[in-house]
C-alpha positions, 0 to 999 in steps of 0.5 A: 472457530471461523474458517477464515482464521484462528480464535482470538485467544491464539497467541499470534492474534493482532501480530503486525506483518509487513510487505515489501514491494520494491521500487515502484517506477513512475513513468513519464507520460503515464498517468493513472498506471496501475503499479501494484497489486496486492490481494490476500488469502485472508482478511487483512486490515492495512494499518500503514503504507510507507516508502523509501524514494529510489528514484527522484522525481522532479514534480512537486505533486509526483505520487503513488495512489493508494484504491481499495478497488476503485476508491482512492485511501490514501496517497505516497507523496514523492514530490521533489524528496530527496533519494532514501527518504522515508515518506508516509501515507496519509491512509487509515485503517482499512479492511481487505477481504480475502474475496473482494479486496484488493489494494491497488498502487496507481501513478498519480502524474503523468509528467514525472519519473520517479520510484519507490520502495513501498512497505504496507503494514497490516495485520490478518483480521481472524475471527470467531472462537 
């Protein structure tokens, strides 16, 4: 067995947990503020990030950039939606590790306010038996 989690025939093996960060603001004036960090203590692939939006924003390209370090996977739009709306990312499976990953949530436009609750989807990646 690996150190960096159980064998594959553990019966929690590919459970799907979720993480909540709560209400991210959008600042006006801003731009490419970083809201969020996230880091894991073991391999974890993020397979969905959602939202609810808190607060409406009044740009119709008001968002929340999804990096992996310093690349760009995906994007929450929040535009002009409506308050508890569920929005989706457009991000695909992707894999952190437990040294150098982290997933980085960043204000995309500087002339908006706005908020969001963000809920990422991933699942820990154990290997080895």
């Amino acid at each position: 067995m690996s150190s960096e989690g159980v064998p594959y025939d553990n019966p929690r093996f590919g459970d799907k947990k979720i993480m909540v960060l709560s209400l991210l603001p959008i600042f006006e004036n801003d731009a490419a503020v970083v809201l969020a960090r996230v880091s894991h203590f073991v391999k974890m692939k993020v397979t969905r990030v959602r939202g609810i939006v808190k607060t409406v924003g009044v740009a119709t390209t008001s968002a929340i950039k999804i990096l992996s370090g310093t690349t760009s996977i995906g994007q929450i739009l929040l535009a002009t939606k409506t308050a508890d709306t569920i929005i989706t990312s457009d991000i695909t499976d992707t894999t952190f590790t437990q040294d150098t990953g982290v997933l980085e949530f960043q204000q995309v436009v500087a002339t908006d306010v706005g908020g969001a609750d963000v809920m990422i989807e991933y699942q820990e990646v154990y290997e080895g038996v």
